[in-house]
Biopython code that builds the backbone (N, CA, C, O; Angstrom):
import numpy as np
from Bio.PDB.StructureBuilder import StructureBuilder

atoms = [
    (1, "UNK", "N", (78.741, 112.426, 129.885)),
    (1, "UNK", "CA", (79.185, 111.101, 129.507)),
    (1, "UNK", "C", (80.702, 111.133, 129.314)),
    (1, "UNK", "O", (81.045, 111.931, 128.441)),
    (2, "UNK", "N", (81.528, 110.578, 129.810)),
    (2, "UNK", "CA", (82.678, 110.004, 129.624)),
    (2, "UNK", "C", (83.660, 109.684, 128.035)),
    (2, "UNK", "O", (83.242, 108.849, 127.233)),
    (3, "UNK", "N", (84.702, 110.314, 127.828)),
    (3, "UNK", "CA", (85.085, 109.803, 126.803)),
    (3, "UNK", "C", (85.011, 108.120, 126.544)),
    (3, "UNK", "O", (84.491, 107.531, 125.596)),
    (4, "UNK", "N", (85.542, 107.699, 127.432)),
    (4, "UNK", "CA", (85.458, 105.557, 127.477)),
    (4, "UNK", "C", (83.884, 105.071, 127.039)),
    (4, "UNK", "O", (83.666, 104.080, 126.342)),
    (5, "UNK", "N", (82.768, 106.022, 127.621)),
    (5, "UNK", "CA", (81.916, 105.628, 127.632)),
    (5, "UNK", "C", (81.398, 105.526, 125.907)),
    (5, "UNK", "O", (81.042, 104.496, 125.335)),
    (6, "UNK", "N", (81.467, 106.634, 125.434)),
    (6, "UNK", "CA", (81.065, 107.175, 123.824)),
    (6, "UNK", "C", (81.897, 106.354, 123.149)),
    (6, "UNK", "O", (81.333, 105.810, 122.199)),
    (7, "UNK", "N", (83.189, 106.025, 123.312)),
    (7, "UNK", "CA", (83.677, 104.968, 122.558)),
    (7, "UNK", "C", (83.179, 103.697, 122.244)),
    (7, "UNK", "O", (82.912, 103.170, 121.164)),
    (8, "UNK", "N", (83.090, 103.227, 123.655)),
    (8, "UNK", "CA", (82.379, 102.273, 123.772)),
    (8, "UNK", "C", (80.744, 102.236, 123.385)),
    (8, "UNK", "O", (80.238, 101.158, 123.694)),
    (9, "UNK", "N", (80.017, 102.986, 122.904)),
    (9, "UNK", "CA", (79.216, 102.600, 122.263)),
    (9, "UNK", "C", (79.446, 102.909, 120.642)),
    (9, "UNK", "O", (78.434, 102.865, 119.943)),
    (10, "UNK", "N", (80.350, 103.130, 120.186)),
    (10, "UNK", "CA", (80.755, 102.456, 119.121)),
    (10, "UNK", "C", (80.628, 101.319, 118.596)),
    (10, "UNK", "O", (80.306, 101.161, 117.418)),
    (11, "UNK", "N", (80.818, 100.576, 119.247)),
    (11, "UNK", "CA", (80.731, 99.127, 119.115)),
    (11, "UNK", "C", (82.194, 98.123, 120.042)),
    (11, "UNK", "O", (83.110, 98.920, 120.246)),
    (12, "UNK", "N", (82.423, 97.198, 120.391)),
    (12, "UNK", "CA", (83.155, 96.460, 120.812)),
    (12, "UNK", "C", (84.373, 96.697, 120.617)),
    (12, "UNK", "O", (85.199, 96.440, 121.492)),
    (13, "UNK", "N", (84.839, 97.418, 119.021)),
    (13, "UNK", "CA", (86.093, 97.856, 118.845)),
    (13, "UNK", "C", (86.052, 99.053, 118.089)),
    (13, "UNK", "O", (85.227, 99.127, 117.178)),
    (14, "UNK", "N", (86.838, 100.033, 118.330)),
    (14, "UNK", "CA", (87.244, 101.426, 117.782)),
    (14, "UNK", "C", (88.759, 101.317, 117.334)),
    (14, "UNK", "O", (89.748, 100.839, 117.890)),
    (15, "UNK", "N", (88.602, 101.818, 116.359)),
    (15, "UNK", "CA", (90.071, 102.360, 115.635)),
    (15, "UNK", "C", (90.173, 103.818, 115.314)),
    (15, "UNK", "O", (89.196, 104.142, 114.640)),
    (16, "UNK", "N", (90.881, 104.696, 115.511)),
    (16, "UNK", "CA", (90.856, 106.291, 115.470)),
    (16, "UNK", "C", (92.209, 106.155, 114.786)),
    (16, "UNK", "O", (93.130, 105.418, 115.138)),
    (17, "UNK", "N", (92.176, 106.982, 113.759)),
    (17, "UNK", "CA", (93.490, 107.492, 113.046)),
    (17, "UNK", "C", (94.160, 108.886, 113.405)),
    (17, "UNK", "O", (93.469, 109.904, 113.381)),
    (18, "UNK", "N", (95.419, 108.928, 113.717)),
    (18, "UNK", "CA", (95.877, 110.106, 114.117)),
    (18, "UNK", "C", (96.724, 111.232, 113.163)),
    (18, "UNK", "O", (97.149, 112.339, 113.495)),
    (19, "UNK", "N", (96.804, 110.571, 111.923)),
    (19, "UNK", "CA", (97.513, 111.028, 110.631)),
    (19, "UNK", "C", (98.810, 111.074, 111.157)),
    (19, "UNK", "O", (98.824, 110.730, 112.339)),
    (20, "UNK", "N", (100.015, 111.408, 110.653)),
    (20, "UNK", "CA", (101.041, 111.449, 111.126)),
    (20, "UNK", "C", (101.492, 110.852, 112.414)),
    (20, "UNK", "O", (102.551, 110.225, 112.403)),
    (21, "UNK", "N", (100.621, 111.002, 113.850)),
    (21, "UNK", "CA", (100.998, 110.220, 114.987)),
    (21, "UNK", "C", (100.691, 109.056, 115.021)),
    (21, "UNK", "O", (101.249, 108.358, 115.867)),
    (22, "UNK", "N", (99.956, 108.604, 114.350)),
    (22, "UNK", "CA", (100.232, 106.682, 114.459)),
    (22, "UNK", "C", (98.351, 106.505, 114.252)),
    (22, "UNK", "O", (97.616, 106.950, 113.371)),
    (23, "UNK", "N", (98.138, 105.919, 115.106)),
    (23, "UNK", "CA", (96.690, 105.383, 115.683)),
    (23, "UNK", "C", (96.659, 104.757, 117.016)),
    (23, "UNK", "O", (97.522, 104.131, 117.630)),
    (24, "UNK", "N", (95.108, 105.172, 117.394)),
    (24, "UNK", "CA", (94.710, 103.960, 118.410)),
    (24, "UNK", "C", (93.818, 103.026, 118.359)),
    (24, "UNK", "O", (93.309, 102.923, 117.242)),
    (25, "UNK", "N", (93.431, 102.302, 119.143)),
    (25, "UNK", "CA", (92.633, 100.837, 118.543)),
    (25, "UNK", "C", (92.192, 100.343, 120.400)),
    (25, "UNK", "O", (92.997, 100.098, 121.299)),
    (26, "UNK", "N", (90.878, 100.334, 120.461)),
    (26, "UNK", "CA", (90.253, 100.561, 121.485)),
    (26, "UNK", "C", (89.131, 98.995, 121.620)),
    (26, "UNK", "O", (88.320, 98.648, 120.762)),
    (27, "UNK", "N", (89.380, 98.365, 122.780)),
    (27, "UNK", "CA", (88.350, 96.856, 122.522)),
    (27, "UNK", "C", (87.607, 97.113, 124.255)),
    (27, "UNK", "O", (88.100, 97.333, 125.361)),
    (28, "UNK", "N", (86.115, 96.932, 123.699)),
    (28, "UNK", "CA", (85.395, 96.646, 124.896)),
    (28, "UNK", "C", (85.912, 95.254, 125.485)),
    (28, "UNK", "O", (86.679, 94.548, 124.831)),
    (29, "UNK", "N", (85.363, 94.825, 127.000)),
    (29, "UNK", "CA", (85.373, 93.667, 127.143)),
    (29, "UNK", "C", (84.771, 92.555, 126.308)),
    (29, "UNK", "O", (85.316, 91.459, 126.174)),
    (30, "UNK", "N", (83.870, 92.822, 125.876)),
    (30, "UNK", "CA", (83.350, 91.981, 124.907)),
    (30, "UNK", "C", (83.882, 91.240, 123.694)),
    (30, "UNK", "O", (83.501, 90.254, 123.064)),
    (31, "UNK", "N", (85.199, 92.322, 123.575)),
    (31, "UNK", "CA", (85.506, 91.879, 122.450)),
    (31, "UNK", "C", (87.161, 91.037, 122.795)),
    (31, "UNK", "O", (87.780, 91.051, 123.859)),
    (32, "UNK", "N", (87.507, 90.420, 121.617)),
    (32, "UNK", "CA", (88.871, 89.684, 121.513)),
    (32, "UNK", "C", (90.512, 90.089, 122.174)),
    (32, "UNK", "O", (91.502, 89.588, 122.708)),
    (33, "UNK", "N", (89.681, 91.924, 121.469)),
    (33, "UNK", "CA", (90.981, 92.990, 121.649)),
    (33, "UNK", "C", (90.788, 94.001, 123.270)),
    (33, "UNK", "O", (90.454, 95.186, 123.254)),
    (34, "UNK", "N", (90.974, 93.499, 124.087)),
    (34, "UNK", "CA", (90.107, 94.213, 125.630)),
    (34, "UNK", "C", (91.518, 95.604, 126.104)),
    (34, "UNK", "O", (92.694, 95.407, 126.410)),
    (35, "UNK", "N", (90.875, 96.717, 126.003)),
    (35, "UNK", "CA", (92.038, 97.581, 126.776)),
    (35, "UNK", "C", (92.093, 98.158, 125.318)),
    (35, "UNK", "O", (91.667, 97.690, 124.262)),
    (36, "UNK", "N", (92.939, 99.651, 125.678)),
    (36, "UNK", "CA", (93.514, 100.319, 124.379)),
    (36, "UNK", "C", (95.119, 100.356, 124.435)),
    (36, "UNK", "O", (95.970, 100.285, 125.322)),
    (37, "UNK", "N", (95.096, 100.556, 122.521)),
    (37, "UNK", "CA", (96.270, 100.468, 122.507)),
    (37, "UNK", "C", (96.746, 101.706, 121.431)),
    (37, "UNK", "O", (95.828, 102.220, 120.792)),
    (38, "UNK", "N", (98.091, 102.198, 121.202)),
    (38, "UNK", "CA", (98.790, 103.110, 120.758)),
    (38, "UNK", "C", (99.626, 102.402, 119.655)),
    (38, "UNK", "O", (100.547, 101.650, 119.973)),
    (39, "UNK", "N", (99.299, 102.647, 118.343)),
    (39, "UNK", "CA", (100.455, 102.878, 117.440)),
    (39, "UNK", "C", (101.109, 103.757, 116.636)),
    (39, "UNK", "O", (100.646, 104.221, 115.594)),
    (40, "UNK", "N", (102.327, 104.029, 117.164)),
    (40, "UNK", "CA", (103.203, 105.254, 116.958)),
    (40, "UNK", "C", (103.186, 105.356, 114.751)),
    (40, "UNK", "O", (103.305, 104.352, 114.048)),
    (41, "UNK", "N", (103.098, 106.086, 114.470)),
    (41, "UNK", "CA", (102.909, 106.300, 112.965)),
    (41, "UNK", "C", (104.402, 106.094, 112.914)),
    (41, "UNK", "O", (105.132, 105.861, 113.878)),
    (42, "UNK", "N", (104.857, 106.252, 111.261)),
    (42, "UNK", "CA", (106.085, 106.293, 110.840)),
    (42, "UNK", "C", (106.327, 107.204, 109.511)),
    (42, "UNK", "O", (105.356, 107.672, 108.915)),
    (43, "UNK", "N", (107.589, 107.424, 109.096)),
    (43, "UNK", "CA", (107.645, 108.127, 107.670)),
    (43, "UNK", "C", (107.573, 107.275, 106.312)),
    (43, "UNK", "O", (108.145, 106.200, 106.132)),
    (44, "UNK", "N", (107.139, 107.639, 105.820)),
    (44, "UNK", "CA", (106.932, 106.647, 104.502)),
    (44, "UNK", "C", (107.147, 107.562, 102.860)),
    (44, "UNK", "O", (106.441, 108.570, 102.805)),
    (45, "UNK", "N", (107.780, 107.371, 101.943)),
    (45, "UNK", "CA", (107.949, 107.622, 100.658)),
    (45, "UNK", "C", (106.574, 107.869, 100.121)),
    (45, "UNK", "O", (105.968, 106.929, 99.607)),
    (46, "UNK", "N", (105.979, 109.175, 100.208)),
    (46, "UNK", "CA", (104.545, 108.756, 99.308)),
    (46, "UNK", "C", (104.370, 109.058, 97.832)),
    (46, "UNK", "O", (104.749, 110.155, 97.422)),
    (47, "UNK", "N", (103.872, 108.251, 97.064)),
    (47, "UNK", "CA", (103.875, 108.446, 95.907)),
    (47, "UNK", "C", (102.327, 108.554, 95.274)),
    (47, "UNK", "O", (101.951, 108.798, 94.127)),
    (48, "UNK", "N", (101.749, 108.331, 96.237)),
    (48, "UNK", "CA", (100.229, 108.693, 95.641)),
    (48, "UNK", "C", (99.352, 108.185, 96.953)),
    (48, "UNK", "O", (99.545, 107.100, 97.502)),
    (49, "UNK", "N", (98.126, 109.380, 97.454)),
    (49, "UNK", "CA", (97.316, 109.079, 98.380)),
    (49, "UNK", "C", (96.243, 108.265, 98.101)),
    (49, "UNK", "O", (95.438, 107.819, 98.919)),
    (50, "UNK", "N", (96.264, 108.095, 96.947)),
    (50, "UNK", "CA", (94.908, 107.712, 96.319)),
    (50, "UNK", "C", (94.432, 105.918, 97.163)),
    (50, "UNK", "O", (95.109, 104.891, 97.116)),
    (51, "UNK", "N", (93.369, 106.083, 97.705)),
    (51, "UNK", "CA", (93.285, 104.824, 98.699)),
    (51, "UNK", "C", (93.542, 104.288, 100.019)),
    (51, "UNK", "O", (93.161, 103.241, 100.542)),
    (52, "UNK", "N", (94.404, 105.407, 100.524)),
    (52, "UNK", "CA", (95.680, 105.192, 101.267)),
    (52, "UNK", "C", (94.244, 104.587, 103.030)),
    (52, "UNK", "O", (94.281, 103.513, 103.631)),
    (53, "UNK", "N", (93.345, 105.668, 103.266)),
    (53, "UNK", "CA", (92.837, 105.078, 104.062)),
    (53, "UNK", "C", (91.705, 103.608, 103.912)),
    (53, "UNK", "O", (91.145, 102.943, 104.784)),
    (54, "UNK", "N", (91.700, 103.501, 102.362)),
    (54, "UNK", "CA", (91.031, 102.319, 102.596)),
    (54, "UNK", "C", (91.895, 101.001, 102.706)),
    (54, "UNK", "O", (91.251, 99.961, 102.842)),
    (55, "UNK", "N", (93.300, 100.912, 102.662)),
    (55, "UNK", "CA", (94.547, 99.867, 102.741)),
    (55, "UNK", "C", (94.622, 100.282, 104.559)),
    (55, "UNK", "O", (94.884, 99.370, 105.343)),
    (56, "UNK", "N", (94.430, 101.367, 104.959)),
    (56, "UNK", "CA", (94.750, 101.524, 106.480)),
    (56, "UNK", "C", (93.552, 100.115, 107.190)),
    (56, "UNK", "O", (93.781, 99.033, 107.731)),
    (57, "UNK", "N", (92.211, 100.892, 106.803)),
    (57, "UNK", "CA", (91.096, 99.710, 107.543)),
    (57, "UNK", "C", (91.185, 98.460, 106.808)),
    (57, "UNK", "O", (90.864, 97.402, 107.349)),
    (58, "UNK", "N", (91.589, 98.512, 105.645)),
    (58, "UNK", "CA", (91.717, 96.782, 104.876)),
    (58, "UNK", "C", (92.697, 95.814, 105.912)),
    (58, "UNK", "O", (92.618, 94.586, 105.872)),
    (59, "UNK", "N", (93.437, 96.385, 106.651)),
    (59, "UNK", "CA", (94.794, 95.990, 107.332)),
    (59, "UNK", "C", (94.378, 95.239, 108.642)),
    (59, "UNK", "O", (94.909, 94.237, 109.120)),
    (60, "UNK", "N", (93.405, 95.887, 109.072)),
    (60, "UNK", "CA", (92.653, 95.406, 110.495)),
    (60, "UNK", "C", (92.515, 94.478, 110.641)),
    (60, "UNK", "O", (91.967, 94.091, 111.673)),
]
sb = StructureBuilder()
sb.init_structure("model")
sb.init_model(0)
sb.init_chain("A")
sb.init_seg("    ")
for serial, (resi, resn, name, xyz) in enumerate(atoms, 1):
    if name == "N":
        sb.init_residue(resn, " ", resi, " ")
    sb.init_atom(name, np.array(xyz, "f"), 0.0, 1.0, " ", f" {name:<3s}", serial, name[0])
structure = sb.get_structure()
């Protein structure tokens, strides 16, 4: 089976976190968001992790 393929049964949309390199964000045809896409991460001041990936998917 195909990487595209396993994604896609994920469901309509995938989001993968890359920690430091950004993320990607992946839409079947089905969905709103069609095609994948790349976002480059950045540096940020951290002062506490606590939450940090549930503000990442809250953001979506």
């Amino acid at each position: 089976m195909s990487q595209k393929r396993e994604i896609e049964l994920c469901g309509e949309q995938t989001f993968l976190t890359c920690g430091a390199d950004g993320a990607i964000a992946y839409g079947t045809e089905a969905s709103p968001m069609t095609g994948s896409y790349r976002y480059e991460g950045y540096s940020v001041d951290t002062v506490d992790t606590t939450g940090a990936g549930d503000g990442f998917w809250m953001g979506q």
